[in-house]
C-alpha positions as CSV (number, residue, x, y, z in Angstrom):
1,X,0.0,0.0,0.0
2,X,2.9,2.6,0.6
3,X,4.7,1.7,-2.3
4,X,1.4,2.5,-4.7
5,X,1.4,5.7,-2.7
6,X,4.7,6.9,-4.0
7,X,4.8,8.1,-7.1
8,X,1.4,10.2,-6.3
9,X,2.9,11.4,-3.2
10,X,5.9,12.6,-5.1
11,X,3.7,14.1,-7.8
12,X,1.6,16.0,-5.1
13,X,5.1,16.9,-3.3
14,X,7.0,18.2,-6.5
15,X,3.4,20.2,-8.1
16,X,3.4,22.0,-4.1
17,X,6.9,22.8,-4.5
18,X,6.4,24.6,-7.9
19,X,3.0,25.9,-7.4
20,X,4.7,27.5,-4.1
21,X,7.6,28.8,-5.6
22,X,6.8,30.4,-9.5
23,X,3.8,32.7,-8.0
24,X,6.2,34.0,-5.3
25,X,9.3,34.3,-6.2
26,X,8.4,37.9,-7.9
27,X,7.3,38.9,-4.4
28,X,10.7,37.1,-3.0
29,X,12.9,39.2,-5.3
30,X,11.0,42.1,-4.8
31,X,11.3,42.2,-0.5
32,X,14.2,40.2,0.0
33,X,16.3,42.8,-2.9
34,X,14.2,45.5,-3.3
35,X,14.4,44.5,-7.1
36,X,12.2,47.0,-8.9
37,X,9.7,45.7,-11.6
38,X,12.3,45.7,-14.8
39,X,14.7,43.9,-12.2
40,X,12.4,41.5,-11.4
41,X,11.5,41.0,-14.9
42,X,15.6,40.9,-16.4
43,X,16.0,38.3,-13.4
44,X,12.9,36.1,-14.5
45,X,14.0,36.0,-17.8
46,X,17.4,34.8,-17.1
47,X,16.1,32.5,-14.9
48,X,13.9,30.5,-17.5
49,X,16.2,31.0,-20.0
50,X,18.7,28.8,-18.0
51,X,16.0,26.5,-16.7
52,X,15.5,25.9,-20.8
53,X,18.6,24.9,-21.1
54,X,19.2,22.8,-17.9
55,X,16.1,20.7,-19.3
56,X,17.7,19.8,-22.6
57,X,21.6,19.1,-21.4
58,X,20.4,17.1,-17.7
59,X,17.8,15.1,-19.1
60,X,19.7,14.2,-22.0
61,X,22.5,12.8,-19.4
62,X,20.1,11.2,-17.1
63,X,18.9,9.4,-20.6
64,X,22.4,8.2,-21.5
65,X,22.6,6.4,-18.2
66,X,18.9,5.8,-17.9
67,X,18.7,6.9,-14.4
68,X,16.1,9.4,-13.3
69,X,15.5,8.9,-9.5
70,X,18.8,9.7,-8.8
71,X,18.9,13.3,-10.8
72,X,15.5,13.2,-8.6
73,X,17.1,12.8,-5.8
74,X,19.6,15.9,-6.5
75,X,16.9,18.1,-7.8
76,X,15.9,18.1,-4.0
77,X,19.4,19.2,-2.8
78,X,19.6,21.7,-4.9
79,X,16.2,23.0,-3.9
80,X,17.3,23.3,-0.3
81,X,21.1,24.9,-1.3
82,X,18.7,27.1,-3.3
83,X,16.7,28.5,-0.4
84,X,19.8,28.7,1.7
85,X,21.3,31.1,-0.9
86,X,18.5,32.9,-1.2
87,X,17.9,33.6,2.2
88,X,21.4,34.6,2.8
89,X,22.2,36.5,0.0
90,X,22.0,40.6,-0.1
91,X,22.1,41.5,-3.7
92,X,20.2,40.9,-7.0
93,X,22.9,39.7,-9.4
94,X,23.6,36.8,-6.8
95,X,20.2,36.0,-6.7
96,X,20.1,36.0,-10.2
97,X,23.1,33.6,-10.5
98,X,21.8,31.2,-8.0
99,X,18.5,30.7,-10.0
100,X,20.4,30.3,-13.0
101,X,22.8,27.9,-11.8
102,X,20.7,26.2,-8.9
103,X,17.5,26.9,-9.5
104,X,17.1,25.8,-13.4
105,X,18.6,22.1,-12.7
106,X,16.1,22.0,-9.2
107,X,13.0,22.8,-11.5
108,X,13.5,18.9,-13.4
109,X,11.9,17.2,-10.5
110,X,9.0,16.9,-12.1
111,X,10.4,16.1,-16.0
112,X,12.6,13.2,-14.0
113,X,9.7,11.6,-12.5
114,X,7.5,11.4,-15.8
115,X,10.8,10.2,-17.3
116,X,10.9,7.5,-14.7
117,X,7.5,6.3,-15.3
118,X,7.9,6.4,-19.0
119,X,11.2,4.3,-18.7
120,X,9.4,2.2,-16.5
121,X,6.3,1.4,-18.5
122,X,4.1,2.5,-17.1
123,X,0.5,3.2,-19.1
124,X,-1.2,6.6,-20.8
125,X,-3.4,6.6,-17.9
126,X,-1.2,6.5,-15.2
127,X,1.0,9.3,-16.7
128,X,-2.5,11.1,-17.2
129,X,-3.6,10.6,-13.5
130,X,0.1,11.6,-12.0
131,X,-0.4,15.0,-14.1
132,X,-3.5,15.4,-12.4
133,X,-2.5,15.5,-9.2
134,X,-0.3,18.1,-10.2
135,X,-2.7,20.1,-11.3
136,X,-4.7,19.2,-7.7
137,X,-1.0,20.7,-6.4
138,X,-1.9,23.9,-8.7
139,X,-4.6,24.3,-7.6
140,X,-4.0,24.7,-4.0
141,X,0.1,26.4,-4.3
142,X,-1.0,29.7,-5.2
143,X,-3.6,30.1,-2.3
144,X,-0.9,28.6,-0.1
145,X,1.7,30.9,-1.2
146,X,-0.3,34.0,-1.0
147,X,-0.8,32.9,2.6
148,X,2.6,32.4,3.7
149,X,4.0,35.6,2.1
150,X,1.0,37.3,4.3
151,X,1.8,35.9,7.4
152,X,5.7,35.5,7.0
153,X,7.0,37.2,3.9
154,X,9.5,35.8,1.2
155,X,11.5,34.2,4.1
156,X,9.0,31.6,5.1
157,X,8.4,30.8,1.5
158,X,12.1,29.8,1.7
159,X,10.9,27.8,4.6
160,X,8.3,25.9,3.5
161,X,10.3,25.2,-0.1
162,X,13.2,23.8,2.0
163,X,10.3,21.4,4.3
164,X,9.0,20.2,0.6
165,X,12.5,19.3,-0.6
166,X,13.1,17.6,2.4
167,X,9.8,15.5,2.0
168,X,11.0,15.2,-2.4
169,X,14.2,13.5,-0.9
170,X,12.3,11.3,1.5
171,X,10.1,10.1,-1.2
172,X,12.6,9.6,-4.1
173,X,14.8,7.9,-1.5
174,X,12.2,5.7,-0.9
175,X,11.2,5.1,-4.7
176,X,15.1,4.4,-5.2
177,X,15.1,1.6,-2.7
178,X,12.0,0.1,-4.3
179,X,13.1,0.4,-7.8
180,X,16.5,-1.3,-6.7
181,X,14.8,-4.2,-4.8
182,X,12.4,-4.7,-7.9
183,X,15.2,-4.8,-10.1
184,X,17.0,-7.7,-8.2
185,X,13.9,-9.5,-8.5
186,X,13.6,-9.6,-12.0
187,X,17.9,-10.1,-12.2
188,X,17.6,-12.0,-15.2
189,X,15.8,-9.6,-17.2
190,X,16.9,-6.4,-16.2
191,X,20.4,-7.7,-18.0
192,X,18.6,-7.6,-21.5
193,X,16.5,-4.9,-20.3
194,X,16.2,-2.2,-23.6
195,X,15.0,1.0,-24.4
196,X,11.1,1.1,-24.7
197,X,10.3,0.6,-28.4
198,X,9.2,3.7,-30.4
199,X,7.1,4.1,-32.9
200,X,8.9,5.4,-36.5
201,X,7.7,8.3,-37.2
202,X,10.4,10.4,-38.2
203,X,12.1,13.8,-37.7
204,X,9.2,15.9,-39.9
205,X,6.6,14.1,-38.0
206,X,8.5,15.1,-35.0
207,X,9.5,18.6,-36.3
208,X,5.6,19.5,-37.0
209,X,4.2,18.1,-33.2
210,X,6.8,20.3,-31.8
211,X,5.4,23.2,-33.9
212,X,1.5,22.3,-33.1
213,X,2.4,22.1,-29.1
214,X,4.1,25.2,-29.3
215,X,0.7,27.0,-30.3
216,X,-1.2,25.0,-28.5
217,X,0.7,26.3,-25.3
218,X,0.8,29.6,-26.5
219,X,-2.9,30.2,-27.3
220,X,-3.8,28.3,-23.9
221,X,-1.2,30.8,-22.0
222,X,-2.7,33.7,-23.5
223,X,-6.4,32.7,-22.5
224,X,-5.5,32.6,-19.2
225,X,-3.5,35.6,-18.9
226,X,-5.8,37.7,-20.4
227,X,-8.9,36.6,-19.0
228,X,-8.8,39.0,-15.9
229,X,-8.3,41.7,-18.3
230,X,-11.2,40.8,-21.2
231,X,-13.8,40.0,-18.4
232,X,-13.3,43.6,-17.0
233,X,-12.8,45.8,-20.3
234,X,-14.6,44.3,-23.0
235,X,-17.5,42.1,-21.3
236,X,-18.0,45.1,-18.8
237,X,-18.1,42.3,-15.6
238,X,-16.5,42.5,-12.4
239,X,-13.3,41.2,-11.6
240,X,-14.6,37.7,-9.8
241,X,-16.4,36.6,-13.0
242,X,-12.7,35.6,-14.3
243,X,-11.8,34.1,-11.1
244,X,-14.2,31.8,-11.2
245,X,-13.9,30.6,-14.9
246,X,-10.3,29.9,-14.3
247,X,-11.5,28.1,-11.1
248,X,-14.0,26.2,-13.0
249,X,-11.6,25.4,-15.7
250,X,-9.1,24.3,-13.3
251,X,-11.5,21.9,-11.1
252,X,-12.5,20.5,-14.1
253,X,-9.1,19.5,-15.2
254,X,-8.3,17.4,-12.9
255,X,-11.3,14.1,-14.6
256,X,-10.7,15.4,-17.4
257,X,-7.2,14.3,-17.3
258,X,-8.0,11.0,-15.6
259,X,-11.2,10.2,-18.7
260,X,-8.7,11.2,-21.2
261,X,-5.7,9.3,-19.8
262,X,-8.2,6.4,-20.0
263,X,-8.9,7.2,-23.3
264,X,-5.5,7.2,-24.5
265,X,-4.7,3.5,-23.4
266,X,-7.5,2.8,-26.1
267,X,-7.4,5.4,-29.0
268,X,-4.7,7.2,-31.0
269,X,-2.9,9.6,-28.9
270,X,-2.9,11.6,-32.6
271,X,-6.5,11.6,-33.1
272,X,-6.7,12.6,-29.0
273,X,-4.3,15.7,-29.8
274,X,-7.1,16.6,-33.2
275,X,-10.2,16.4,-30.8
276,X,-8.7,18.5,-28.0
277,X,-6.8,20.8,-30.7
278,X,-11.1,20.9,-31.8
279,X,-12.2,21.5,-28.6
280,X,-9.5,24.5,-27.8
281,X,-10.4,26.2,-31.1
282,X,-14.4,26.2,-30.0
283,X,-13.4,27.6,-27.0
284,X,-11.7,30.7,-28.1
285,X,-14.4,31.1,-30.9
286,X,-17.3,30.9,-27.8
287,X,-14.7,33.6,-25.9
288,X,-14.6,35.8,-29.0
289,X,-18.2,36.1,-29.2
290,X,-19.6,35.8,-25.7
291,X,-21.4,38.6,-23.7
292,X,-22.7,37.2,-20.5
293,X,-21.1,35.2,-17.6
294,X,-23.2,32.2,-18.0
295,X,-22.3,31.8,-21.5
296,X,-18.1,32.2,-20.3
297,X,-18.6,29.4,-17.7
298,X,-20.4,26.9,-20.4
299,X,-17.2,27.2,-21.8
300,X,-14.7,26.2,-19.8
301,X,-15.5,22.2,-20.1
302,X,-13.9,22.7,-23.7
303,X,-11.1,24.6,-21.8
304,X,-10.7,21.7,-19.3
305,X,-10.3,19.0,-22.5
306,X,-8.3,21.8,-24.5
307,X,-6.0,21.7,-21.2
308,X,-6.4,18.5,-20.3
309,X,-5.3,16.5,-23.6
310,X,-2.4,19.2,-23.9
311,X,-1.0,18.3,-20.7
312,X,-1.4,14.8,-20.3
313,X,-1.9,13.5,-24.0
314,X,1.2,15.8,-25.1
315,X,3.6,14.6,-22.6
316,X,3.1,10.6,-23.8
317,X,3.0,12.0,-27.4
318,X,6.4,13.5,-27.4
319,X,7.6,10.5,-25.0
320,X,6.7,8.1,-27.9
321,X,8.1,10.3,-30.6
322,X,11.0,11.1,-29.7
323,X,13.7,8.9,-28.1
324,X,14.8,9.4,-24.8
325,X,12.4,9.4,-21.8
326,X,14.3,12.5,-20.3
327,X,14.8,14.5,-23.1
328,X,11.3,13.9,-24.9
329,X,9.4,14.7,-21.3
330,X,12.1,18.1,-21.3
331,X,11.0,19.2,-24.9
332,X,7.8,18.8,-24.0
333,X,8.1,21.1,-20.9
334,X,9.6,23.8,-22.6
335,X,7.0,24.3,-25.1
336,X,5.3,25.9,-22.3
337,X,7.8,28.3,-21.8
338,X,8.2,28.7,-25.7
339,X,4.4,29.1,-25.3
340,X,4.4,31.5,-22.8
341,X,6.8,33.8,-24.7
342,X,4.6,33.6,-27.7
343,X,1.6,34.6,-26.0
344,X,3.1,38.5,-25.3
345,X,2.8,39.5,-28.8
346,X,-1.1,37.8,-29.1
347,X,-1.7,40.0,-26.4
348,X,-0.6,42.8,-28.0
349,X,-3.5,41.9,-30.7
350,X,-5.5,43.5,-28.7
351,X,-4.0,46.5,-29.2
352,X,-5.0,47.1,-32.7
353,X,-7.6,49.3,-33.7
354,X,-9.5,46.9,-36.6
355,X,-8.9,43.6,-33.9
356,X,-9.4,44.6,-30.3
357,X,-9.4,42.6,-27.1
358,X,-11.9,39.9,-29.2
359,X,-9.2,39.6,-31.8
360,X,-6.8,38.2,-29.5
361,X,-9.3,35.4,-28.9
362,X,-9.9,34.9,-32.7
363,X,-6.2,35.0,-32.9
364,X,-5.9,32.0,-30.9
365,X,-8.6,30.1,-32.8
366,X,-6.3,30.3,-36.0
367,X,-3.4,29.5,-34.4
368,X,-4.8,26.4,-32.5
369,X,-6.4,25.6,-35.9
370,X,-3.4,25.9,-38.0
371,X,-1.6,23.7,-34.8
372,X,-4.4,21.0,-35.8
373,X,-3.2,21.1,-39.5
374,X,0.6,20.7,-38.1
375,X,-1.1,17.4,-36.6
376,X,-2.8,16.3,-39.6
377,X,0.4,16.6,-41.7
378,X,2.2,14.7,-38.6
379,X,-0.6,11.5,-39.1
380,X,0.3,11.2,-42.4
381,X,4.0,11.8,-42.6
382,X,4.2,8.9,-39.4
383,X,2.0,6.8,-41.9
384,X,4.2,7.0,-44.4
385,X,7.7,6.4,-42.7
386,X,5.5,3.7,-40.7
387,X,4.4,2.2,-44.4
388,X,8.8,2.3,-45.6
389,X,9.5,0.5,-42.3
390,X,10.0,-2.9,-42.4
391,X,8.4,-3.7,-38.5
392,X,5.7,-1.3,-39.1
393,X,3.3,-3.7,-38.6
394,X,5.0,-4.9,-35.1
395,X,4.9,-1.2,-33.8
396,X,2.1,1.3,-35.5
397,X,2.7,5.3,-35.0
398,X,0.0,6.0,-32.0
């Protein structure tokens, strides 16, 4: 019973220590260096610029030696030596360095343990349901944050990240004992233990996925940054009516994850990809023409699926695709950030005279549906490099 409660424990542990950390460490750089707003902004920027790279070059390595728990394991170190330095250092450009340096390898706890569990074989579904309970952990960091900034500034944040790496270490540790002890029991076959198979589909196949998840993250970053602002300017409502379609969205993530994770044990993770890819486009479409509240929370199930096949679907996608458990679950990660660079100039839209705020909306219909087309040509061009390999037949492109 407490080894089935690992990995979600870890997965609830690792989504905490994130969800705790990425909404507050603004505030931390603002109190604990009196970093002004273009500070804070240079240092963020640095920051996942070097966390991009950390998640191409470690999990790469961890994939030459196909060990994950261990880089795991020193992801939680490094979270601790980074709230030390943090808590002890006086000046910006130190902080700065320390994220860089520390703080981008720390941030692959997560990639490592959906490595693991790809290496590992485990199924779609279980992937699906462990990215759930991140998203559980997402939803309840932010509040949690908030709340310890309040009552003891950016210091106790540093607190409560070093109490969370403590309990990462204690879990992994755990895992690593478990995963050792199973691998003496199956001695005989972890000798001729290889790779997990892969499906040919090639480097355009791969090329164009990367594309279509880029916009995909993109238009789904730009939705929820800009909802606050839409709600109150161009639908005229107060402030809470975006609160609680993001809330709605985000409780309903969580089964949809767990249906679709289901789903993809059964159908094409492809074809999953078109229908959310479907559903996302609907979605901004509804957002570009809707006027009342009612109307903005009837829309957020096709948010939730949008989300929900993105997250979960994606992450087994580009494990399949692309060989390497570390390095696949790393590219997949930073489409996000990609993503989340992206969505700046949508924004910006909004700006225009002939668009306005709507546009951006309509903007991220095109884009999701010119990601579904990247798909589309992806199906085919696997089918064809499936169709010129030889044991096509013994392993179809998902």
């Amino acid at each position: 019973m407490i080894a089935r409660l690992l990995i979600p424990s870890s997965a609830l542990l690792w989504g905490l220590q994130f969800a705790l950390l990425s909404p507050a460490l603004a505030i931390i750089l603002a109190t604990l260096y009196d970093a002004s707003t273009a500070d804070i902004g240079w240092s963020l920027a640095v920051y996942h610029a070097g966390g991009f790279v950390a998640s191409l070059l470690i999990p790469a390595w961890a994939d030459r030696r196909r060990s994950y728990l261990p880089v795991m394991l020193g992801c939680g170190v490094l979270t601790i030596a980074l709230a030390g330095i943090l808590a002890t250092v006086t000046s910006l450009p130190l902080a700065t360095v320390a994220l860089v340096v520390i703080g981008g390898p720390a941030a692959l706890g997560t990639t490592m343990l959906f490595a693991h569990l790809r290496d590992t074989g485990s199924t779609t579904s279980h992937i699906a349901d462990t990215r759930a309970i991140i998203s559980v952990a997402w939803m309840g960091g932010p509040p949690l944050a908030t709340l310890i900034i309040g009552w003891l500034g950016g210091h106790g944040i540093l607190a409560a990240l070093t109490v969370l790496a403590i309990l990462n270490i204690a879990t992994t540790a755990a895992m690593v004992f478990r995963h050792k002890r199973a691998d003496q029991d199956a001695a005989p076959s972890r000798t001729s233990r290889s790779a997990p198979s892969l499906p040919p589909t090639g480097k355009a196949a791969t090329a164009l996925i990367l594309t279509a998840f880029v916009l995909f993250q993109a238009t789904n970053a730009t939705a929820m940054t800009f909802m606050t602002i839409y709600v109150t300017e161009t639908l005229g409502l107060a402030i809470i009516w975006a609160g609680i379609a993001l809330g709605v969205a985000a409780a309903l993530e969580v089964p949809a994850l767990m249906i679709i994770g289901r789903l993809g044990d059964r159908v094409s993770h492809l074809t999953l990809v078109a229908v959310g890819a479907l559903a996302g486009v609907t979605y901004y479409l509804g957002l570009a023409a809707v006027t009342e509240p009612v109307l903005l929370l009837a829309l957020q199930p096709l948010n939730a699926i949008s989300f929900a096949v993105v997250s979960g679907i994606g992450m087994v996608l580009f494990q399949e695709m692309i060989p390497g458990a570390g390095l696949s679950t790393g590219l997949f990660m930073n489409t996000r950030r990609i993503g989340a660079i992206l969505s700046g100039p949508i924004i910006a839209l909004g700006a225009l005279p002939l668009l306005g705020q709507r546009g951006v909306f309509l903007a991220c219909a095109i884009l999701t549906l010119a990601g579904l087309g990247f798909v589309h040509i992806a199906r085919r061009a696997a089918a064809t490099t499936a169709s010129a390999t030889p044991a096509a037949e013994d392993a179809p492109a998902r």
